[in-house]
PDB file of N, H, CA, C and O in Angstrom:
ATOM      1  N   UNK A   1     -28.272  -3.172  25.407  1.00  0.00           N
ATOM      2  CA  UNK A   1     -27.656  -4.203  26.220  1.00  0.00           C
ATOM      3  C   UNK A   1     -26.715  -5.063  25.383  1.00  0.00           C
ATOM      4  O   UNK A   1     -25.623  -5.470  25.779  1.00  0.00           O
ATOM      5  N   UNK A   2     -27.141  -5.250  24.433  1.00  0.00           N
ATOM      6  H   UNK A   2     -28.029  -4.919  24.112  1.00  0.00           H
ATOM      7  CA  UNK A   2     -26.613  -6.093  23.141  1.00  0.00           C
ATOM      8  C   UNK A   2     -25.148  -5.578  23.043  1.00  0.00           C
ATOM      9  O   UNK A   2     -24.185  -6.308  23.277  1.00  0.00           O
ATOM     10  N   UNK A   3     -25.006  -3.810  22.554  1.00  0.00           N
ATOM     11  H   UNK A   3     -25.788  -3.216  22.364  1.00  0.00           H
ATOM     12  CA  UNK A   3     -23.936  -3.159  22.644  1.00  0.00           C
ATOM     13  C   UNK A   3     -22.837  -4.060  24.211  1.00  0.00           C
ATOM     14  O   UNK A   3     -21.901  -4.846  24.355  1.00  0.00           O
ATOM     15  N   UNK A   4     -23.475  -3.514  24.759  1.00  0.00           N
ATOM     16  H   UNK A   4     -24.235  -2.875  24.642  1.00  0.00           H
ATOM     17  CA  UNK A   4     -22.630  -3.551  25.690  1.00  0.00           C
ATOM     18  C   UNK A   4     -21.785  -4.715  26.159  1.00  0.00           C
ATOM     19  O   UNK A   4     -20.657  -4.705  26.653  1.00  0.00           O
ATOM     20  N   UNK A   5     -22.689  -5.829  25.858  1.00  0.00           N
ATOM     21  H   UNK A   5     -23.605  -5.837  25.457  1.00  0.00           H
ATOM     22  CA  UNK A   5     -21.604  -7.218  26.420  1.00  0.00           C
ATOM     23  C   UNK A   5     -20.262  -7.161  25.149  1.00  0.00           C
ATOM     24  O   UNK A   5     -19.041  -7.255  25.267  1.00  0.00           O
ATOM     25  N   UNK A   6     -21.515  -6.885  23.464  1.00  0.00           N
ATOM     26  H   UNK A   6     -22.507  -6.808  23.368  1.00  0.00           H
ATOM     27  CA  UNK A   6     -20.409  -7.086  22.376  1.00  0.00           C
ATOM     28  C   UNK A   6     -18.937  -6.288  22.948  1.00  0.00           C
ATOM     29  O   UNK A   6     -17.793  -6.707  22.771  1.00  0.00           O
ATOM     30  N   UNK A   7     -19.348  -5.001  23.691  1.00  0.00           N
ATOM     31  H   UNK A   7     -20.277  -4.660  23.835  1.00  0.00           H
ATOM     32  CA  UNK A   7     -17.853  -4.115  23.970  1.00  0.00           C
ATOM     33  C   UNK A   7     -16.980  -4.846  24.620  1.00  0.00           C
ATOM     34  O   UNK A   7     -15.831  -5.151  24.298  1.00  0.00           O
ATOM     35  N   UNK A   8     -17.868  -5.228  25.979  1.00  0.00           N
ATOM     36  H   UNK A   8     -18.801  -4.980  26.240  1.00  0.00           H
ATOM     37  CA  UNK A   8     -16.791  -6.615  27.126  1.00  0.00           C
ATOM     38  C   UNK A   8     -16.475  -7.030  26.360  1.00  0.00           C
ATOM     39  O   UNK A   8     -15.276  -6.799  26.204  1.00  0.00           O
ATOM     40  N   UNK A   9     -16.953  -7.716  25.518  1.00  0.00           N
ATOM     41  H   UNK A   9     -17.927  -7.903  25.645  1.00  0.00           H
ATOM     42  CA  UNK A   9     -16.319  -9.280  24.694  1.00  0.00           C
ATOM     43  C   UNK A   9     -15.226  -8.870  24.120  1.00  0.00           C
ATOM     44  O   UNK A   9     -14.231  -9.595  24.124  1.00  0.00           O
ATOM     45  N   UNK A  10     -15.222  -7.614  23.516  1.00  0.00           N
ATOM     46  H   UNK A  10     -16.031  -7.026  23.513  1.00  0.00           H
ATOM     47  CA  UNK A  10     -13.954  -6.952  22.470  1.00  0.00           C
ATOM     48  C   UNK A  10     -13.233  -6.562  23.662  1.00  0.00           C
ATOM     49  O   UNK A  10     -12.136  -7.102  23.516  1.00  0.00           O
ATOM     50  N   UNK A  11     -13.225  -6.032  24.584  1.00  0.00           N
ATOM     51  H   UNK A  11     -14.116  -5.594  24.703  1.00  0.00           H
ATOM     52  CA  UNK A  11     -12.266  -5.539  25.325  1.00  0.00           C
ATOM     53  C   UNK A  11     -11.593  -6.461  26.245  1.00  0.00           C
ATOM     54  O   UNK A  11     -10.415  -6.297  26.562  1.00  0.00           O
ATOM     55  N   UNK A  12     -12.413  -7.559  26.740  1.00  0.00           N
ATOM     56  H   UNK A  12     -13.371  -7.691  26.482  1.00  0.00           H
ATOM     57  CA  UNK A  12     -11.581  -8.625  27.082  1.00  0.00           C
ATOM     58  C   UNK A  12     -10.889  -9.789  26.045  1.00  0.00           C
ATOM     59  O   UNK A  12     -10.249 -10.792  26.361  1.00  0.00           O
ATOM     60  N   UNK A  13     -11.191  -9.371  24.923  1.00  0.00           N
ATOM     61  H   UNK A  13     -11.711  -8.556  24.666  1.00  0.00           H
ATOM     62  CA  UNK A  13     -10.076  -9.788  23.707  1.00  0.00           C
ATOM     63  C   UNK A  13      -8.839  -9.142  23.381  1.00  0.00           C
ATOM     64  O   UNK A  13      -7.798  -9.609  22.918  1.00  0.00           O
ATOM     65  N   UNK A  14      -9.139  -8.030  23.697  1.00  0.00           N
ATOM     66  H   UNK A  14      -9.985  -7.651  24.073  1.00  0.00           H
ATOM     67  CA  UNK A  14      -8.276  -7.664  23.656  1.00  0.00           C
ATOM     68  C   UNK A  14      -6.974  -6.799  24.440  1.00  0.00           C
ATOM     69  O   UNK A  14      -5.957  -6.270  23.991  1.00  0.00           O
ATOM     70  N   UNK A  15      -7.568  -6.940  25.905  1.00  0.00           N
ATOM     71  H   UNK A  15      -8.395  -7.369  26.269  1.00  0.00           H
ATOM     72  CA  UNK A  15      -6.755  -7.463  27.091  1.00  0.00           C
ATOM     73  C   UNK A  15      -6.196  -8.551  27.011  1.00  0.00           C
ATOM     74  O   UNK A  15      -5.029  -8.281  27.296  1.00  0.00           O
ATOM     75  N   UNK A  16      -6.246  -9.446  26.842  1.00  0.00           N
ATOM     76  H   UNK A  16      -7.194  -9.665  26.610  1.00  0.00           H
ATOM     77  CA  UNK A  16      -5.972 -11.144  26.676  1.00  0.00           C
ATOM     78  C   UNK A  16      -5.069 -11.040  25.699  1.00  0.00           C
ATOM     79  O   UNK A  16      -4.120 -11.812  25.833  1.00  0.00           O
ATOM     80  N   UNK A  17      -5.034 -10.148  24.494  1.00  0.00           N
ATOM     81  H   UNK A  17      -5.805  -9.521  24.385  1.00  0.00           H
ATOM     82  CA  UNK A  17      -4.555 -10.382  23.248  1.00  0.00           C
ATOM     83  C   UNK A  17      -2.547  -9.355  24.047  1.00  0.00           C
ATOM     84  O   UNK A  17      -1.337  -9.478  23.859  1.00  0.00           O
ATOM     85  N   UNK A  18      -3.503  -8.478  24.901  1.00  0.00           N
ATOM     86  H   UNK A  18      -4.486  -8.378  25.054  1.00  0.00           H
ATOM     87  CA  UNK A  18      -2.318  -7.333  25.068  1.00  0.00           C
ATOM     88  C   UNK A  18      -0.966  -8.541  26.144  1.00  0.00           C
ATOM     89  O   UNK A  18       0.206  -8.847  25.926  1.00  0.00           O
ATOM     90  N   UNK A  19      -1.932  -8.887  27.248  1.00  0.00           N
ATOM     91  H   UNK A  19      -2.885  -8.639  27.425  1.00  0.00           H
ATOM     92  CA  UNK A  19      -1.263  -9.709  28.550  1.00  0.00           C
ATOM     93  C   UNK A  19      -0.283 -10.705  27.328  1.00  0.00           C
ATOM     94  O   UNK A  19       0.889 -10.579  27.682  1.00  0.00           O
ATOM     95  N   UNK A  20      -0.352 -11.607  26.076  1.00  0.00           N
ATOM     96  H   UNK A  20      -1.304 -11.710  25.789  1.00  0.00           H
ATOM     97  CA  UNK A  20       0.847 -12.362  25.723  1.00  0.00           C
ATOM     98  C   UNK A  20       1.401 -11.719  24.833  1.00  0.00           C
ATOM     99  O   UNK A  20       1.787 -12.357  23.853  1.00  0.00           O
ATOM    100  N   UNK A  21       1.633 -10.171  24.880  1.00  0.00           N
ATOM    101  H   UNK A  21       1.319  -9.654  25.676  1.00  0.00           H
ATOM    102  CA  UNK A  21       2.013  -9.641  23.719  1.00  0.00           C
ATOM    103  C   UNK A  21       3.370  -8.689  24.173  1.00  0.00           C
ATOM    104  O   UNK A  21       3.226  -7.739  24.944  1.00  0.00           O
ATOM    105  N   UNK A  22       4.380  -8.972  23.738  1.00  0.00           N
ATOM    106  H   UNK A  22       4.497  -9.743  23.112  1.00  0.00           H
ATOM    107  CA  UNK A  22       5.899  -8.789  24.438  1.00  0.00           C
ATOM    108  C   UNK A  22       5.544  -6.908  24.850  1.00  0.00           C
ATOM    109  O   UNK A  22       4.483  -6.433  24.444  1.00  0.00           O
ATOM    110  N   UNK A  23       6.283  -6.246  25.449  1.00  0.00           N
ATOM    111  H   UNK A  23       7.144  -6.633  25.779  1.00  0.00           H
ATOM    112  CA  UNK A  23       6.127  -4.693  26.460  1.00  0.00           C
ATOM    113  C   UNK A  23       6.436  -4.143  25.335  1.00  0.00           C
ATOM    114  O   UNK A  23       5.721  -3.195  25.011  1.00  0.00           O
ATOM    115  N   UNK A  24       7.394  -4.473  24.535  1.00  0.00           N
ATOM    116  H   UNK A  24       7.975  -5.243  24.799  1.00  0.00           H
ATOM    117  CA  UNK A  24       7.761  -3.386  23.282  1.00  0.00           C
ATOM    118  C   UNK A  24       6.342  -3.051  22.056  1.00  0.00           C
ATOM    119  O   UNK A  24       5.786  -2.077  21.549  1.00  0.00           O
ATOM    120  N   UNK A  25       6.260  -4.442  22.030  1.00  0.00           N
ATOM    121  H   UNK A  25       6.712  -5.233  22.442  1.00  0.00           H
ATOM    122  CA  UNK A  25       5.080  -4.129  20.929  1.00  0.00           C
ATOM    123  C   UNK A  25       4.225  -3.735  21.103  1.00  0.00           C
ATOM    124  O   UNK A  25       3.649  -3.079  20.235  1.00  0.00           O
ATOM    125  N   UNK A  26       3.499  -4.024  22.820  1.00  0.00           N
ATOM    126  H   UNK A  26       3.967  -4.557  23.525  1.00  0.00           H
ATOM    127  CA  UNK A  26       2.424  -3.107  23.414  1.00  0.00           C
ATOM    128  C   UNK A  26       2.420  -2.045  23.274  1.00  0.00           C
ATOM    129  O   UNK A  26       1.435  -1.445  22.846  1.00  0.00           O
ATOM    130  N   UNK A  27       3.823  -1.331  23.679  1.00  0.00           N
ATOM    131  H   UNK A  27       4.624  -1.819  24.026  1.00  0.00           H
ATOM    132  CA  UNK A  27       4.248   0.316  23.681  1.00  0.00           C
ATOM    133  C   UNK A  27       4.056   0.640  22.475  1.00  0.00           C
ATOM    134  O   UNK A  27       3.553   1.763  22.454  1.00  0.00           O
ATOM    135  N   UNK A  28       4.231   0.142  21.245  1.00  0.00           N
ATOM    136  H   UNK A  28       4.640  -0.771  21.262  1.00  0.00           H
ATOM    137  CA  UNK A  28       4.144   0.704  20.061  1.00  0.00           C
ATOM    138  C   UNK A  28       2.445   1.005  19.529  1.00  0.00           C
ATOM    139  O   UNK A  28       1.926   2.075  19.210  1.00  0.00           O
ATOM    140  N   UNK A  29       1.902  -0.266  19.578  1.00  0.00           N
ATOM    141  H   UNK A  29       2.324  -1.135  19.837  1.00  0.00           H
ATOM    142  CA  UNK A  29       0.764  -0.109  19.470  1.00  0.00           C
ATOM    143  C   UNK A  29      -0.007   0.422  19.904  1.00  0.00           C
ATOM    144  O   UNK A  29      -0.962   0.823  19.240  1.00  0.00           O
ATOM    145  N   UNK A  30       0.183   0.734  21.862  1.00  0.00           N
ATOM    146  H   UNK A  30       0.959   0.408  22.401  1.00  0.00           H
ATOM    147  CA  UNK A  30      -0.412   2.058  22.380  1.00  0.00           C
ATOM    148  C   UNK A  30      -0.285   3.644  21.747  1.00  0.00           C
ATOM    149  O   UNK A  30      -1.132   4.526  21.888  1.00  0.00           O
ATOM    150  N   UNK A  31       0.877   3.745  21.089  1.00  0.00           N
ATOM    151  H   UNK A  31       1.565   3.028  20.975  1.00  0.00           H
ATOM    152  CA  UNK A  31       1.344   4.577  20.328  1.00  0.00           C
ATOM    153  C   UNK A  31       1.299   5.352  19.618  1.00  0.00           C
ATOM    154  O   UNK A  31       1.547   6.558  19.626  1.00  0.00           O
ATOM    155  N   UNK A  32       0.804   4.338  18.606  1.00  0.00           N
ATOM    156  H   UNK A  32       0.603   3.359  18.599  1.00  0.00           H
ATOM    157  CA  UNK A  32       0.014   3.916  17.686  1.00  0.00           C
ATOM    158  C   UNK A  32      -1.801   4.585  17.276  1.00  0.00           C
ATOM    159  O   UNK A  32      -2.468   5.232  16.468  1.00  0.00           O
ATOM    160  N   UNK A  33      -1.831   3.842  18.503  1.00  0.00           N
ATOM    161  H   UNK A  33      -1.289   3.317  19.159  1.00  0.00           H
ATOM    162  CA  UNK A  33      -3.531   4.271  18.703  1.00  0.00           C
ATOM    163  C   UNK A  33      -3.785   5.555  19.398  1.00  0.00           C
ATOM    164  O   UNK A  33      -4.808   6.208  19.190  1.00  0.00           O
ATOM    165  N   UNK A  34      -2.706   5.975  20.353  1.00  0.00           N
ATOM    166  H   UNK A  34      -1.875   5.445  20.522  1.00  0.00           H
ATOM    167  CA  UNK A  34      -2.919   6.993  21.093  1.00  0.00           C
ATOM    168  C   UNK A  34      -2.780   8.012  19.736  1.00  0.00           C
ATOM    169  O   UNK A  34      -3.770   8.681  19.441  1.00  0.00           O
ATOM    170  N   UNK A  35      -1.579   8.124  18.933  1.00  0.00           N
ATOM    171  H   UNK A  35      -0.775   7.580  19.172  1.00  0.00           H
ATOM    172  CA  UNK A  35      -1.747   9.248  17.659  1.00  0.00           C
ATOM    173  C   UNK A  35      -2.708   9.262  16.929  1.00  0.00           C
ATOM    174  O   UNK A  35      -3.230  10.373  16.830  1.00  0.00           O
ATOM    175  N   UNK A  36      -3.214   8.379  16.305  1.00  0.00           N
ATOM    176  H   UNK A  36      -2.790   7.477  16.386  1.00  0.00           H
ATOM    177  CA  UNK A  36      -4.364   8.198  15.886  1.00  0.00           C
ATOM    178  C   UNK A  36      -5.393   8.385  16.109  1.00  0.00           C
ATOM    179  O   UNK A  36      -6.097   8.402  15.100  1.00  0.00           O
ATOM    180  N   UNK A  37      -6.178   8.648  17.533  1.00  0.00           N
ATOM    181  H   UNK A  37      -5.606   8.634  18.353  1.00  0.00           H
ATOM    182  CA  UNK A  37      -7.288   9.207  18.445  1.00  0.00           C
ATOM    183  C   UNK A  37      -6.868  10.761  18.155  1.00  0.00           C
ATOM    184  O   UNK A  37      -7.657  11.563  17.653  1.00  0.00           O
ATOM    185  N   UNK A  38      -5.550  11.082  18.527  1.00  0.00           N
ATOM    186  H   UNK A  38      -4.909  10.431  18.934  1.00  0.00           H
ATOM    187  CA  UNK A  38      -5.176  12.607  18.598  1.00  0.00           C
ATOM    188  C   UNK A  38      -5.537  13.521  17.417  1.00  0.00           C
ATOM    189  O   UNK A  38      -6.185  14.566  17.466  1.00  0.00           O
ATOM    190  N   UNK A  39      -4.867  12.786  16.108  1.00  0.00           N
ATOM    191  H   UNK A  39      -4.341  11.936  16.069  1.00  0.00           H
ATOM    192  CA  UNK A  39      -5.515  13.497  14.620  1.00  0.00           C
ATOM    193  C   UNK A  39      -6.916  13.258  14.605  1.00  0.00           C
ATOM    194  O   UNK A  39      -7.659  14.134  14.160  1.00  0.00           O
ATOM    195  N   UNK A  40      -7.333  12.278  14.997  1.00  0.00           N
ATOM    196  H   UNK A  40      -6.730  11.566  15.358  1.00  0.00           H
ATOM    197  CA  UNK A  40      -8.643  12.119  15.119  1.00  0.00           C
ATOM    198  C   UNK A  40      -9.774  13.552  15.927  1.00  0.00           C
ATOM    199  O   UNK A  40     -10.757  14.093  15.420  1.00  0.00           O
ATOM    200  N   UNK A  41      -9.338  13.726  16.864  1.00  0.00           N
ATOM    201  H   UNK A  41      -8.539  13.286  17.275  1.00  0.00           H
ATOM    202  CA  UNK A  41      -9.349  14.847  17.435  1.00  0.00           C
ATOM    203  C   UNK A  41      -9.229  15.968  17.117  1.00  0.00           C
ATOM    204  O   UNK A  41     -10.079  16.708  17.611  1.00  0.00           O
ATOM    205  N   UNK A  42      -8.675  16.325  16.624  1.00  0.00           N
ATOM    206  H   UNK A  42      -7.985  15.723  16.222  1.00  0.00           H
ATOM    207  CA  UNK A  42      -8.033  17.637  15.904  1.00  0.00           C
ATOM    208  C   UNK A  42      -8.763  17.786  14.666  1.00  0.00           C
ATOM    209  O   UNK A  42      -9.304  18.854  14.382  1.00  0.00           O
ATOM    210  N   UNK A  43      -8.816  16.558  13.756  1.00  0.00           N
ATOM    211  H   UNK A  43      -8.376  15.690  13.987  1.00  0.00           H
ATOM    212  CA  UNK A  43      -9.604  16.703  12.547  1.00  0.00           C
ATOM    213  C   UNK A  43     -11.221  16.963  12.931  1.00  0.00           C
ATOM    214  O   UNK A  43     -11.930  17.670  12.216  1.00  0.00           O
ATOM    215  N   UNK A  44     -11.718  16.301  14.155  1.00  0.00           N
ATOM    216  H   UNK A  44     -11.142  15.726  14.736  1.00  0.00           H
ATOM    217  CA  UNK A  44     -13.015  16.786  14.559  1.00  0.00           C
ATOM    218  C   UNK A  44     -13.257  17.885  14.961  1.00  0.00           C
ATOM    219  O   UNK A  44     -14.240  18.541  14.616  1.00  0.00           O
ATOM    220  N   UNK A  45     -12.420  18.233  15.726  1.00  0.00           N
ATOM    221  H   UNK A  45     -11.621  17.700  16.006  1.00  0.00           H
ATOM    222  CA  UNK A  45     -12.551  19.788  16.147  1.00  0.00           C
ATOM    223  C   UNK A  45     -12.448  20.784  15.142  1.00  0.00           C
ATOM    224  O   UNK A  45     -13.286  21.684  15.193  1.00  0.00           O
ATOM    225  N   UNK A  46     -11.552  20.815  14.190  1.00  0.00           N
ATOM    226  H   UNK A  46     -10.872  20.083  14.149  1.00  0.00           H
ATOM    227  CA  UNK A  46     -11.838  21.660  13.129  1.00  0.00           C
ATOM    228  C   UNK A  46     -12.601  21.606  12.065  1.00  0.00           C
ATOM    229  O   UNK A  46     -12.614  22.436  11.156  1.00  0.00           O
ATOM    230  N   UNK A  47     -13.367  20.463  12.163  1.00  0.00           N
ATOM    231  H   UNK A  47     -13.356  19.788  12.902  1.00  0.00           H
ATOM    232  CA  UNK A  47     -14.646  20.367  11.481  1.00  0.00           C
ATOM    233  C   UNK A  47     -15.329  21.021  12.009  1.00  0.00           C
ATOM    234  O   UNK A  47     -15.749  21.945  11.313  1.00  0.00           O
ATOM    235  N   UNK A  48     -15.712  20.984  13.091  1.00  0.00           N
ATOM    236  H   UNK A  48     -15.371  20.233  13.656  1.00  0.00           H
ATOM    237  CA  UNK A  48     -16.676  21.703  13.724  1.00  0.00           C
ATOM    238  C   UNK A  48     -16.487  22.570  14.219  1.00  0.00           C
ATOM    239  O   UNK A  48     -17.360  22.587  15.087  1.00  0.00           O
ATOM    240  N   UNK A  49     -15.586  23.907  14.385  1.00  0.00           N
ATOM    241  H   UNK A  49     -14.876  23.893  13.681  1.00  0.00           H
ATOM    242  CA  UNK A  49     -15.239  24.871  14.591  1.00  0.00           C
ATOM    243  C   UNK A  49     -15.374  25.449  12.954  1.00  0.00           C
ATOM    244  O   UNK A  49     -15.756  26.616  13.046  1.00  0.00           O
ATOM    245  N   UNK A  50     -15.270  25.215  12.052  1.00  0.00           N
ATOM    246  H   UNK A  50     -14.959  24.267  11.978  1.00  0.00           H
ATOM    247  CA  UNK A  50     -15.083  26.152  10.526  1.00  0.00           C
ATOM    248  C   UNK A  50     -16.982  25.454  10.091  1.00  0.00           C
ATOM    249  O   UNK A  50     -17.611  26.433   9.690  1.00  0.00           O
ATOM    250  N   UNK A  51     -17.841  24.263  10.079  1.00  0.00           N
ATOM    251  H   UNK A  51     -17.330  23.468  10.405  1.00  0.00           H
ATOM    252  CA  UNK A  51     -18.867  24.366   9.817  1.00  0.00           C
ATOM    253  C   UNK A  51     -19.649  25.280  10.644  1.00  0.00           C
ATOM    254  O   UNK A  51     -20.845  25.456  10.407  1.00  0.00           O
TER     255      UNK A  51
END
Protein backbone atom coordinates (compact mmCIF):
# COMPACT_ATOMS: atom_id res chain seq x y z
CA UNK A 1 0.00 0.00 0.00
CA UNK A 2 2.94 2.10 1.04
CA UNK A 3 4.26 1.52 -2.70
CA UNK A 4 1.46 2.67 -4.09
CA UNK A 5 0.44 6.16 -2.75
CA UNK A 6 4.61 6.79 -2.87
CA UNK A 7 3.87 6.12 -6.98
CA UNK A 8 0.65 8.75 -6.91
CA UNK A 9 2.76 11.09 -5.10
CA UNK A 10 5.63 10.77 -7.85
CA UNK A 11 3.31 10.76 -10.61
CA UNK A 12 1.31 13.60 -9.59
CA UNK A 13 4.71 15.43 -9.29
CA UNK A 14 5.34 14.92 -11.96
CA UNK A 15 2.27 15.75 -13.96
CA UNK A 16 2.33 19.09 -12.19
CA UNK A 17 6.02 19.38 -13.00
CA UNK A 18 5.02 18.44 -16.97
CA UNK A 19 1.49 20.98 -17.03
CA UNK A 20 4.26 24.35 -16.38
CA UNK A 21 6.77 22.96 -18.52
CA UNK A 22 6.84 24.76 -22.14
CA UNK A 23 5.43 21.75 -25.28
CA UNK A 24 8.98 21.75 -26.65
CA UNK A 25 10.73 20.61 -23.66
CA UNK A 26 7.98 18.16 -22.81
CA UNK A 27 8.48 16.66 -26.37
CA UNK A 28 12.05 16.27 -25.76
CA UNK A 29 11.94 14.76 -22.57
CA UNK A 30 9.18 12.36 -23.65
CA UNK A 31 11.81 11.50 -26.10
CA UNK A 32 14.08 11.15 -24.12
CA UNK A 33 12.53 8.64 -21.88
CA UNK A 34 10.65 6.94 -24.53
CA UNK A 35 14.50 5.91 -26.08
CA UNK A 36 15.65 5.05 -23.08
CA UNK A 37 12.79 2.44 -22.04
CA UNK A 38 13.43 1.15 -25.77
CA UNK A 39 17.38 0.21 -25.22
CA UNK A 40 16.18 -0.69 -22.11
CA UNK A 41 14.15 -3.24 -23.76
CA UNK A 42 16.23 -4.58 -26.16
CA UNK A 43 19.12 -4.87 -23.67
CA UNK A 44 16.59 -7.08 -21.58
CA UNK A 45 15.51 -9.10 -24.12
CA UNK A 46 18.82 -10.12 -25.18
CA UNK A 47 19.78 -10.91 -21.91
CA UNK A 48 17.42 -13.21 -21.68
CA UNK A 49 17.23 -14.75 -24.91
CA UNK A 50 21.39 -15.67 -24.95
CA UNK A 51 21.21 -16.69 -20.84
Amino acid sequence: MLFLVAALLLLGFALGTVAHAPLPITLVAAAVIGVWLAVFAVRERHARNRG
